[in-house]
MDTraj code that builds the backbone (N, CA, C; nanometers):
import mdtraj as md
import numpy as np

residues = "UNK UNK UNK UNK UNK UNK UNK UNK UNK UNK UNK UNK UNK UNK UNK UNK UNK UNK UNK UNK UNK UNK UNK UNK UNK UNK UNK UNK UNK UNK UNK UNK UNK UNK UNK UNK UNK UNK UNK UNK UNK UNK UNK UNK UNK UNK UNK UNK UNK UNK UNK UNK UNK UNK UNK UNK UNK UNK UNK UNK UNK UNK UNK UNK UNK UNK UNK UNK UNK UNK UNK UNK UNK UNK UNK UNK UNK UNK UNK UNK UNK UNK UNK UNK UNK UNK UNK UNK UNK UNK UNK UNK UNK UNK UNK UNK UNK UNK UNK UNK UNK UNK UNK UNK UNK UNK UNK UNK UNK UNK UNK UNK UNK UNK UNK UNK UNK UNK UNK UNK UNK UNK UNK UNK UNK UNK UNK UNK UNK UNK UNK UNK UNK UNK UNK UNK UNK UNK UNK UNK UNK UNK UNK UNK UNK UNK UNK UNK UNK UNK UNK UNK UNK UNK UNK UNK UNK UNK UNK UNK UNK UNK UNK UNK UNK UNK UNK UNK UNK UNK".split()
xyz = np.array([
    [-3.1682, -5.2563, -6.9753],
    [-3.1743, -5.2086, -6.8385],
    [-3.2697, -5.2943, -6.7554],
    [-3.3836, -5.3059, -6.8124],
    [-3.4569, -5.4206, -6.7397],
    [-3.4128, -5.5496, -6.6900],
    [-3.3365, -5.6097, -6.8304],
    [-3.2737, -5.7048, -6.7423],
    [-3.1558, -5.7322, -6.6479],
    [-3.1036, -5.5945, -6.6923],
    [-2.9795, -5.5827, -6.5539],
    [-3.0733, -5.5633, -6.4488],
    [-3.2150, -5.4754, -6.4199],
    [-3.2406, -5.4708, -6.2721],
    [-3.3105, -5.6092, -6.2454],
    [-3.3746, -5.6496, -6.3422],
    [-3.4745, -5.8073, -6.2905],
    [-3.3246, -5.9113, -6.2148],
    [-3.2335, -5.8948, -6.3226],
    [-3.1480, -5.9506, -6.3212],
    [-3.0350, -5.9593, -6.1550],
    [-3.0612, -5.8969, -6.0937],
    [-3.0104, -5.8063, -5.9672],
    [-3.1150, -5.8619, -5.8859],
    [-3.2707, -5.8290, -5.8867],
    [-3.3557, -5.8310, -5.7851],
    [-3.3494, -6.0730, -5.7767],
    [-3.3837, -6.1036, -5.9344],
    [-3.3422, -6.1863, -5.9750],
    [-3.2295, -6.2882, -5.8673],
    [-3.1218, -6.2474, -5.8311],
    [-2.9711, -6.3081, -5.7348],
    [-3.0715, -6.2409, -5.6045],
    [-3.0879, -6.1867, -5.5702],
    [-3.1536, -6.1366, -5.4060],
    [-3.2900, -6.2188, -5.3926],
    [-3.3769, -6.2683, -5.4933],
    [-3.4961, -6.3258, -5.4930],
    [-3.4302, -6.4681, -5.4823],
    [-3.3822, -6.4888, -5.5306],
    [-3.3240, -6.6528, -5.4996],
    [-3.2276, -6.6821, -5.4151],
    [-3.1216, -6.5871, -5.3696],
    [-3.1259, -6.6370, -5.2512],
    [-3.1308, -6.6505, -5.0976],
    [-3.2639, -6.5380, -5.1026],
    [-3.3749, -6.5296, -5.0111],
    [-3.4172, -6.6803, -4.9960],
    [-3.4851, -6.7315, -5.1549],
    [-3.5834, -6.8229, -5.1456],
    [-3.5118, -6.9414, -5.1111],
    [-3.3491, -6.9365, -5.1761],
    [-3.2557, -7.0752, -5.0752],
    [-3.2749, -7.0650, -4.9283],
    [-3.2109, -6.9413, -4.8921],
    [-3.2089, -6.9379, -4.7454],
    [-3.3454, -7.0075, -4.7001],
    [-3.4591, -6.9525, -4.7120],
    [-3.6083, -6.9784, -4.6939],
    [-3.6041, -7.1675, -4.6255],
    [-3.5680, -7.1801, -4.7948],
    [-3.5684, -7.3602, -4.8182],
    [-3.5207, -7.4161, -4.7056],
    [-3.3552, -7.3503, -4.7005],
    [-3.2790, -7.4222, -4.6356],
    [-3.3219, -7.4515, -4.4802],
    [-3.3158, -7.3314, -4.4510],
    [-3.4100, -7.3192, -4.2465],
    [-3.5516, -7.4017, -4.2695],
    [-3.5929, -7.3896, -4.3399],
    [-3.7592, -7.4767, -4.3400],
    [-3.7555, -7.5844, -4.2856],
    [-3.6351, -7.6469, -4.3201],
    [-3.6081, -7.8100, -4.2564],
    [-3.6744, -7.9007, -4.3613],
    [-3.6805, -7.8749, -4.5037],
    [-3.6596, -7.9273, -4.6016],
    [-3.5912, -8.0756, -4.6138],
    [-3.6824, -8.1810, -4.6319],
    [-3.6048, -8.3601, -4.6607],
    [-3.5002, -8.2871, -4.7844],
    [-3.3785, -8.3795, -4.6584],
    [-3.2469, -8.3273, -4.7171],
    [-3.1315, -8.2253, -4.6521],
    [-3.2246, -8.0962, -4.6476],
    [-3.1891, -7.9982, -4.5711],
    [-3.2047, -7.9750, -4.4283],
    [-3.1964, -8.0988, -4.3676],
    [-3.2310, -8.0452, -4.1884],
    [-3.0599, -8.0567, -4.0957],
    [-3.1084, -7.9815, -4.0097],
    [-3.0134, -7.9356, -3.9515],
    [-3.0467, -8.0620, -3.7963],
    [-2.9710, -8.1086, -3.7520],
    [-2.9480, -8.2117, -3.5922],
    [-3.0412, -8.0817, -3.5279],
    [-3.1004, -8.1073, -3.4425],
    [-3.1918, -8.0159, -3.3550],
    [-3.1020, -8.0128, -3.2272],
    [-3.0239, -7.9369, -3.1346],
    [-2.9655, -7.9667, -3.0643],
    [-3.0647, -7.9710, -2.9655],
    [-3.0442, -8.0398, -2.8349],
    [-3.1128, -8.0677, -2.7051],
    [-3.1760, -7.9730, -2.6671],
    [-3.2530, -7.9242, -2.6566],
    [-3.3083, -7.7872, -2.6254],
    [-3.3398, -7.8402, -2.4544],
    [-3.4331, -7.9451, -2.4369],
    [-3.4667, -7.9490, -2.3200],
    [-3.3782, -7.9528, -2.2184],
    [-3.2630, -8.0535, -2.2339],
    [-3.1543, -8.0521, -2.1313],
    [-3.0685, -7.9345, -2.1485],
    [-3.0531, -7.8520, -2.2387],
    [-2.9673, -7.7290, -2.1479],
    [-3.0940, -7.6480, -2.1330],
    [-3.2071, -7.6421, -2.1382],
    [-3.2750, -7.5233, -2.0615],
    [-3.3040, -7.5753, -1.9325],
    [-3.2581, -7.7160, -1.9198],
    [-3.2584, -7.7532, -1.7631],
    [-3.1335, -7.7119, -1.6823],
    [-3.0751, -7.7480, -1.7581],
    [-2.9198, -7.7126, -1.6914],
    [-2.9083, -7.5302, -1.6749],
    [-2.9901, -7.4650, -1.7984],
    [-3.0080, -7.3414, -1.7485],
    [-3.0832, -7.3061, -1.6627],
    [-3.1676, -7.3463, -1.6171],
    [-3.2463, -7.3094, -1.4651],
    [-3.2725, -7.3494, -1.3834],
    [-3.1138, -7.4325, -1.4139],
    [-3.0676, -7.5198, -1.2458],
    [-2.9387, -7.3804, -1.2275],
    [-2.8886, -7.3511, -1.3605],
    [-2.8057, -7.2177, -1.3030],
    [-2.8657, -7.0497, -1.2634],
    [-3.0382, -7.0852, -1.3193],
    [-3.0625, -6.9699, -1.2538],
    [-3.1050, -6.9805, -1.1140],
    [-3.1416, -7.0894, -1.0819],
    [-3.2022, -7.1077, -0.9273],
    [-3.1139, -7.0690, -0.8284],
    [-2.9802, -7.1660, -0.8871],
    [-2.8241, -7.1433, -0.8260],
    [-2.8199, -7.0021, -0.8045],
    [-2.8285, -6.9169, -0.8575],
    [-2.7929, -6.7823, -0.8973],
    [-2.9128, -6.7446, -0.7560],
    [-3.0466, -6.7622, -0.7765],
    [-3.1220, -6.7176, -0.6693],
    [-3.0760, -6.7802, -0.5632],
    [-3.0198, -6.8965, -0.5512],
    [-2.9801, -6.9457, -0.3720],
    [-2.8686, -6.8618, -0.3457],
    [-2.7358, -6.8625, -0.4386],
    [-2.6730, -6.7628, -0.3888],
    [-2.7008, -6.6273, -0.3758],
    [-2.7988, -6.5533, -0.3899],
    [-2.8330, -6.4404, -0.3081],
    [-2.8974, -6.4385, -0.2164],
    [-2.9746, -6.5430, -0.1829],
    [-3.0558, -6.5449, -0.0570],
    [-2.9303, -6.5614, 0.0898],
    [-2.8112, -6.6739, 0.0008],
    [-2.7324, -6.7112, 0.1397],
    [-2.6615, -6.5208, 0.1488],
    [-2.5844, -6.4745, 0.0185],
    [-2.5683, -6.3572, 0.0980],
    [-2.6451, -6.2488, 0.1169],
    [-2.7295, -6.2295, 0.1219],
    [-2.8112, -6.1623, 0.1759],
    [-2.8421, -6.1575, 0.3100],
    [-2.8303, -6.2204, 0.3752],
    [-2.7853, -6.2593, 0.4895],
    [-2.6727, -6.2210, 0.5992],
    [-2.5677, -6.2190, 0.4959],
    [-2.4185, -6.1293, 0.5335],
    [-2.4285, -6.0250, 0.5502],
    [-2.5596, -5.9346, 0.5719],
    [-2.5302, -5.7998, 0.5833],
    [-2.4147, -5.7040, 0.5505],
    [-2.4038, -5.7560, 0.3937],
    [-2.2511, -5.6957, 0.3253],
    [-2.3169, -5.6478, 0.1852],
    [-2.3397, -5.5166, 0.2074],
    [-2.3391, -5.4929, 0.0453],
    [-2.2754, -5.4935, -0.0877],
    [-2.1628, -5.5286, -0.0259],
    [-2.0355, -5.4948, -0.1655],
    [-2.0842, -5.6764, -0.2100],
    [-2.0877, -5.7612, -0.0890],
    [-2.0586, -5.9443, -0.1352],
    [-2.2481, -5.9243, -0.2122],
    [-2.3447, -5.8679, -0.1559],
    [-2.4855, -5.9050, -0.2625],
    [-2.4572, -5.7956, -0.4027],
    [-2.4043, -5.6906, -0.3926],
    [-2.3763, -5.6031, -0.5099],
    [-2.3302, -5.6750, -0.6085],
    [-2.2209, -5.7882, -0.5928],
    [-2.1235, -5.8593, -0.6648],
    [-2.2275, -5.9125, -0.8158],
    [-2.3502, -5.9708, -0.7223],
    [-2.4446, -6.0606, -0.8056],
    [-2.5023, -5.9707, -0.9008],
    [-2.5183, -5.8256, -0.9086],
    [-2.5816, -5.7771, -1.0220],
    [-2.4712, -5.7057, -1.1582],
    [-2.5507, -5.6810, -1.2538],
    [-2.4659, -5.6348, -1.3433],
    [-2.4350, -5.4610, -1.3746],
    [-2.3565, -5.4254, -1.3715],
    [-2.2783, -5.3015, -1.4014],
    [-2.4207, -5.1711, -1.4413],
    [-2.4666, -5.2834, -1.5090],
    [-2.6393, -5.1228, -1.5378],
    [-2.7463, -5.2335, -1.4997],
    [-2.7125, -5.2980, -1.3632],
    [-2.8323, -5.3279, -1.3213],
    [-2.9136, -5.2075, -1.2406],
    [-3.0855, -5.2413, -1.2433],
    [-3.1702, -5.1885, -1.1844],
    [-3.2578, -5.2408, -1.0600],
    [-3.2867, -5.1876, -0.9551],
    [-3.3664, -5.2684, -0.8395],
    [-3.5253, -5.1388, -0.7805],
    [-3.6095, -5.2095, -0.7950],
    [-3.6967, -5.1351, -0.7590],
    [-3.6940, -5.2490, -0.5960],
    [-3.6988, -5.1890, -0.4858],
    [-3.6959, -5.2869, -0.4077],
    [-3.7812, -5.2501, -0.2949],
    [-3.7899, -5.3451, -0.2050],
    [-3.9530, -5.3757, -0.1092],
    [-3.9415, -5.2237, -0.0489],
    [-3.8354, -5.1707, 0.0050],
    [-3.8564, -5.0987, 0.0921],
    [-3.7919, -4.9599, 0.0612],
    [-3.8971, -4.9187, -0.0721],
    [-3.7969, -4.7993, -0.1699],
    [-3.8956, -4.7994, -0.2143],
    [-3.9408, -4.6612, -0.2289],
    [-4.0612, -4.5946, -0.3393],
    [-3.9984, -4.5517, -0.4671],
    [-3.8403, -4.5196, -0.4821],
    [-3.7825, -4.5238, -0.5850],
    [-3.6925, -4.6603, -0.6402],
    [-3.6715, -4.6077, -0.7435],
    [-3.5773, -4.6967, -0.8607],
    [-3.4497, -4.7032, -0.8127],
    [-3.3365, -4.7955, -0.7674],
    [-3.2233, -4.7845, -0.7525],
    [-3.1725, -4.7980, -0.9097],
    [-3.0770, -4.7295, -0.9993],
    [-3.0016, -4.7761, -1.1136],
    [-2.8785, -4.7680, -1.1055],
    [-2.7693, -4.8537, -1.1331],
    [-2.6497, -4.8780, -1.1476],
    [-2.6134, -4.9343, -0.9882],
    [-2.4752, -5.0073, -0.9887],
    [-2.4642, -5.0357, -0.8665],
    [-2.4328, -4.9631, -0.7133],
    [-2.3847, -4.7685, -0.7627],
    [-2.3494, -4.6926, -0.6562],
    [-2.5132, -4.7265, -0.5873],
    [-2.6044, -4.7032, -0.6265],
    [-2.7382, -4.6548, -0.6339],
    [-2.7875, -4.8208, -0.5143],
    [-2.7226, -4.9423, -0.6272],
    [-2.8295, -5.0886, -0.5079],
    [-2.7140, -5.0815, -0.3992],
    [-2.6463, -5.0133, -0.3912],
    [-2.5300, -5.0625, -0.2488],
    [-2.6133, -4.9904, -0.1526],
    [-2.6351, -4.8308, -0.1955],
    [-2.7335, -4.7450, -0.0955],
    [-2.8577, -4.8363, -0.0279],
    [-2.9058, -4.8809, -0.1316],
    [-3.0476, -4.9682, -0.1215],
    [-3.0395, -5.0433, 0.0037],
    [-2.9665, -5.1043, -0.0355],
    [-2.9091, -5.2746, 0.0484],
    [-2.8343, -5.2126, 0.1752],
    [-2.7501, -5.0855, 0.2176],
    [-2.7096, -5.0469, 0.3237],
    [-2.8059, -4.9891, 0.4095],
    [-2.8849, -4.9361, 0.3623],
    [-3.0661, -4.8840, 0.3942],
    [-3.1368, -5.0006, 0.4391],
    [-3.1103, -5.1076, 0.3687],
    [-3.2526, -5.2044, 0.4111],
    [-3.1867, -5.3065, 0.5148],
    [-3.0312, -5.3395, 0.5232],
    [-2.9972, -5.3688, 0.6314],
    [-2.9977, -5.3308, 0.7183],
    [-2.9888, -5.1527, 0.7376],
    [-2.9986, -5.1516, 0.8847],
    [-3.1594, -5.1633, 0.9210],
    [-3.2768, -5.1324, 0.8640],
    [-3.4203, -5.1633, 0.8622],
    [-3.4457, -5.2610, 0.9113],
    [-3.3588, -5.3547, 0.8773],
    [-3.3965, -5.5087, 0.8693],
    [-3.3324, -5.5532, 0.9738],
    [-3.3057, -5.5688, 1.1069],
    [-3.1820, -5.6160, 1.1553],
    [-3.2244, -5.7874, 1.1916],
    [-3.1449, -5.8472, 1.1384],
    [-3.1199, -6.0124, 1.1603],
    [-3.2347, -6.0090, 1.0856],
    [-3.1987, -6.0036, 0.9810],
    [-3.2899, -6.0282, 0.7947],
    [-3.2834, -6.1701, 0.7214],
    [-3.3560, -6.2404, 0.6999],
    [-3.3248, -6.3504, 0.6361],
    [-3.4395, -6.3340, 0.5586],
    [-3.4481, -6.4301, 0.3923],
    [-3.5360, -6.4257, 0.3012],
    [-3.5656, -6.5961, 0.3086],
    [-3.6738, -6.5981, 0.2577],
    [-3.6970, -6.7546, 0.2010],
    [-3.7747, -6.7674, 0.0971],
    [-3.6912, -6.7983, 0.0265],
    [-3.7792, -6.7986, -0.1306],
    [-3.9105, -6.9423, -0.1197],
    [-4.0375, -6.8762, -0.1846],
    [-4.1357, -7.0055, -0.2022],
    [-4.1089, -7.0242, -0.3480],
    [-4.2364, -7.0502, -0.4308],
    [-4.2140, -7.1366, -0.5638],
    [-4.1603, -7.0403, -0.6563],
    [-4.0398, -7.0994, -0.7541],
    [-4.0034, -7.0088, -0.8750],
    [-4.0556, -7.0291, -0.9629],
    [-4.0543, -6.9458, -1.0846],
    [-4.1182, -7.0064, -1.2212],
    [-3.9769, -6.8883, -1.2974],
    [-3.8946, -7.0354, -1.3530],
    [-3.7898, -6.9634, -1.4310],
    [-3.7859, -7.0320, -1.5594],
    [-3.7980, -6.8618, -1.6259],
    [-3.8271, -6.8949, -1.7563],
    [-3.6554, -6.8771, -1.8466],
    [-3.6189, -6.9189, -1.9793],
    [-3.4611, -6.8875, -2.0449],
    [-3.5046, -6.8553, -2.1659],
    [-3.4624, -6.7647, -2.2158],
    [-3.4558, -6.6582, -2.3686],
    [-3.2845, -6.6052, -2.3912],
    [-3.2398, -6.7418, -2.4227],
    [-3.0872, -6.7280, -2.4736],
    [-3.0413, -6.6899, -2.4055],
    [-2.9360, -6.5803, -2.3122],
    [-2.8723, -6.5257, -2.2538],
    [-2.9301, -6.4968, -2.1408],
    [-3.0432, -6.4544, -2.1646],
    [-3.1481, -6.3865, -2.0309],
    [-3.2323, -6.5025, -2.0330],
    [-3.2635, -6.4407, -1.8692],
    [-3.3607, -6.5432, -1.7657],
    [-3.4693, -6.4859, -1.6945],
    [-3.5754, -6.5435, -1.6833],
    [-3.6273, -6.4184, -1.5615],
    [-3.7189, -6.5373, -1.4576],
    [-3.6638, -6.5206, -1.3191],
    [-3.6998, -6.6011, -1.2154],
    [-3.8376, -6.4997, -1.1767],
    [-3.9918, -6.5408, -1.1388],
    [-4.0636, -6.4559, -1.0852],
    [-4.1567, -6.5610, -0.9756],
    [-4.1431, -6.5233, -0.8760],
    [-4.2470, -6.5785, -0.7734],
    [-4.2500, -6.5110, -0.6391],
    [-4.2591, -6.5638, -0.5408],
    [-4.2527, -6.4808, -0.3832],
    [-4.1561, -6.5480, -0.2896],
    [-4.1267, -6.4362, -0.1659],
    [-4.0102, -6.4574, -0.0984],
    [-4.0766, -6.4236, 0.0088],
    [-4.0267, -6.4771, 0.1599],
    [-4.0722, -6.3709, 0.2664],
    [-3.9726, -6.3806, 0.3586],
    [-3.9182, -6.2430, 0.3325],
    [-3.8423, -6.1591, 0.4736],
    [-3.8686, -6.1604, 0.5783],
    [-3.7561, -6.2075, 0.6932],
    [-3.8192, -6.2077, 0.8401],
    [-3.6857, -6.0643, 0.9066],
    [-3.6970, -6.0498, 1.0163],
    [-3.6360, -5.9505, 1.0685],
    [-3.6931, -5.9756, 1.1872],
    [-3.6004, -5.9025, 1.2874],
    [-3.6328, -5.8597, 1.4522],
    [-3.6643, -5.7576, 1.5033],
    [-3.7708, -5.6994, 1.5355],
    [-3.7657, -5.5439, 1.5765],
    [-3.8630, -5.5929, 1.7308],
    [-3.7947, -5.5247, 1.7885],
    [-3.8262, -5.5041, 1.9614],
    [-3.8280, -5.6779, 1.9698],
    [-3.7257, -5.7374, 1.9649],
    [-3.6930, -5.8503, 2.0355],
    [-3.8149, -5.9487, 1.9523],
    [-3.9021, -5.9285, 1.8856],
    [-4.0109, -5.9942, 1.7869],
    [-3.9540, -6.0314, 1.6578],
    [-3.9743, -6.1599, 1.6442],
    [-3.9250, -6.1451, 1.4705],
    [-4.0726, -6.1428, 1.3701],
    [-4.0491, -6.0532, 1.2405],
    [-4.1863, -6.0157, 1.1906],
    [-4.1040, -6.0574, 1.0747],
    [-4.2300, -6.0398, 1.0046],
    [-4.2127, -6.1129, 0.8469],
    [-4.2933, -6.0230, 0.7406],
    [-4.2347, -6.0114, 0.5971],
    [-4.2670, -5.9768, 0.5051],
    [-4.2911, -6.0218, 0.3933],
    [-4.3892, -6.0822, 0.3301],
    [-4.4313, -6.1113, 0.2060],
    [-4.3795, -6.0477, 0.1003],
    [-4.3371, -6.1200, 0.0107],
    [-4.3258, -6.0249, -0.1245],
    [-4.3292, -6.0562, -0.2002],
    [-4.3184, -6.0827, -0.3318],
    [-4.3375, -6.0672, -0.4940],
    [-4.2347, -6.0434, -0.5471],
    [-4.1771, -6.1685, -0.6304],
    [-4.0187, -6.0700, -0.6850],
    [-4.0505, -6.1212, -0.8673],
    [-3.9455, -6.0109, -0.9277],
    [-3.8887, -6.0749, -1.0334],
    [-3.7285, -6.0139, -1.0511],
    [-3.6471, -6.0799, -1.0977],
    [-3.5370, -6.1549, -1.1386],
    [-3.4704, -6.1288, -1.2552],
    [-3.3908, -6.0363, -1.3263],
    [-3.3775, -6.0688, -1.4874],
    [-3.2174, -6.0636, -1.4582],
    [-3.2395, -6.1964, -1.5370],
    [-3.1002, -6.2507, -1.5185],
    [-3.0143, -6.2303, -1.7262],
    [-2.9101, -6.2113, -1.6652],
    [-2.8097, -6.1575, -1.8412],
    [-2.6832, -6.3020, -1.7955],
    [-2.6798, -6.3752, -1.8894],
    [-2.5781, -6.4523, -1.8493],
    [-2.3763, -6.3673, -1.9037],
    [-2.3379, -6.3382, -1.8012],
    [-2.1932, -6.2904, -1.8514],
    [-2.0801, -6.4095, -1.8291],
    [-2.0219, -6.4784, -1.9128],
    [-1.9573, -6.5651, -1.9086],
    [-2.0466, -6.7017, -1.8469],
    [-1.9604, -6.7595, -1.7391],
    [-2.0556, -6.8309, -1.6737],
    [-2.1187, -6.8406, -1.5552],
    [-2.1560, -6.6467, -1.5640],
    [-2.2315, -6.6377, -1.4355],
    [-2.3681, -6.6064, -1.5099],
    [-2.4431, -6.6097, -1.4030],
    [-2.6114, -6.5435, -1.4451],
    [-2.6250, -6.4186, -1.3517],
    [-2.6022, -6.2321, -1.4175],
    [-2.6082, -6.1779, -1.3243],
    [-2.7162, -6.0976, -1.3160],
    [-2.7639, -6.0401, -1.2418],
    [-2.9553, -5.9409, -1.2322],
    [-2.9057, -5.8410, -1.3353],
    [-2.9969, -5.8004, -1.3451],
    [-2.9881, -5.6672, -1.4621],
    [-3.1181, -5.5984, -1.3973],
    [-3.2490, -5.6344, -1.3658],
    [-3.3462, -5.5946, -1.3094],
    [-3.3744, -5.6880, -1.2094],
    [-3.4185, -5.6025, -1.0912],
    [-3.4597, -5.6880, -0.9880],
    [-3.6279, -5.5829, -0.9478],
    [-3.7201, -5.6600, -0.9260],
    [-3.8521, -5.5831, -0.8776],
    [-3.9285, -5.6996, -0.7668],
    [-3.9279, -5.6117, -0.6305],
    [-3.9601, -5.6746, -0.5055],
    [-4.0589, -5.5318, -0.4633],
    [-4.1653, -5.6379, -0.4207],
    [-4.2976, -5.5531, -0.3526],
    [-4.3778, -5.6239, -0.2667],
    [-4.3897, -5.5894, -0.1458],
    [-4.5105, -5.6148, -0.1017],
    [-4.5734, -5.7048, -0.1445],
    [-4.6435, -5.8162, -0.0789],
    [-4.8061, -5.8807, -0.1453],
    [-4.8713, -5.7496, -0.0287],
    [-4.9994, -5.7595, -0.1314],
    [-5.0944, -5.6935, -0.0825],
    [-5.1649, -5.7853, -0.0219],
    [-5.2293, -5.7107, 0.0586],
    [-5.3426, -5.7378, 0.1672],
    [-5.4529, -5.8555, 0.0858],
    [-5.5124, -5.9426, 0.0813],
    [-5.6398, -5.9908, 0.0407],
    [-5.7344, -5.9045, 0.0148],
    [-5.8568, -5.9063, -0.0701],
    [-5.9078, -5.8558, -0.0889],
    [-6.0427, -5.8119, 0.0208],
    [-6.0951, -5.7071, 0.0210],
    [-6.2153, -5.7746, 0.1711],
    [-6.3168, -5.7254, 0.1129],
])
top = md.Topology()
chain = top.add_chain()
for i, resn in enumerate(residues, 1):
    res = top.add_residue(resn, chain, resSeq=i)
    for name in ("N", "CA", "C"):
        top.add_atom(name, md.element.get_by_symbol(name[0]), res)
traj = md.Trajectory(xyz[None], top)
């Protein structure tokens, strides 16, 4: 009996310890390293893409054409919402709310820092919203992040979180 179980643990202990070998990158055993740097460039030249096309529609004052860009159980905590929007009935409300708030709304994104973890992405830096109210156009600072799920060969939000910059400190 002993050596039927040594014998058992025995085939699972070895080839654990192949597998082990083999990934180690063992002379002999290495695997071509594929390019890592050029497609994580090419990936966050498609996530940037992904952020320019929401800035241009965003613009369109069309919720169904910015809705398009998120995914099916995406989430938006957004500038001008003390709550959570979840799923897309929920960011159309958002975005029909903050257009009329906003009238003649445009964003301009400043510096990104986009990071890639296989499928997902997450763009995080600041944007600032301008708008017209009483014939003035005013502006809004903000803070975003971005989580991008790649579905086929789009990159679509899954979480979006926009806030305010705060005031400086005094």
């Amino acid at each position: 009996m002993n050596k039927q179980v040594s014998g058992r643990f025995g085939g699972v202990v070895g080839t654990v310890l192949l597998a082990a070998f083999l990934l180690s990158g063992a002379p002999g055993c290495a695997v071509a390293p594929q390019d890592s740097a050029a497609s994580a460039t090419v990936s966050r030249d498609a996530v940037a893409a992904a952020a320019a096309k929401w800035t241009a529609v965003f613009v369109d004052d069309n919720p169904d054409v910015i809705l398009a860009l998120y995914d099916d159980d995406g989430i938006l905590w957004g500038t001008l919402s003390p709550t959570i929007a979840v799923g897309k009935p929920a960011i159309r409300g958002y975005f029909e709310r903050a257009f009329k708030a906003l009238p003649g709304h445009k964003v301009t994104f400043g510096e990104q820092k986009i990071r890639i973890y296989g499928d997902t992405a997450i763009n995080s830096g600041y944007y600032t919203f301008s708008y017209v109210r009483d014939g003035e156009t005013k502006t809004l600072p903000a803070r975003y992040s971005f989580v991008y799920r790649k579905r086929g060969n789009d990159w679509l939000i899954v979480d979006h979180h926009s806030s305010a910059m705060p005031p400086p400190p005094r």
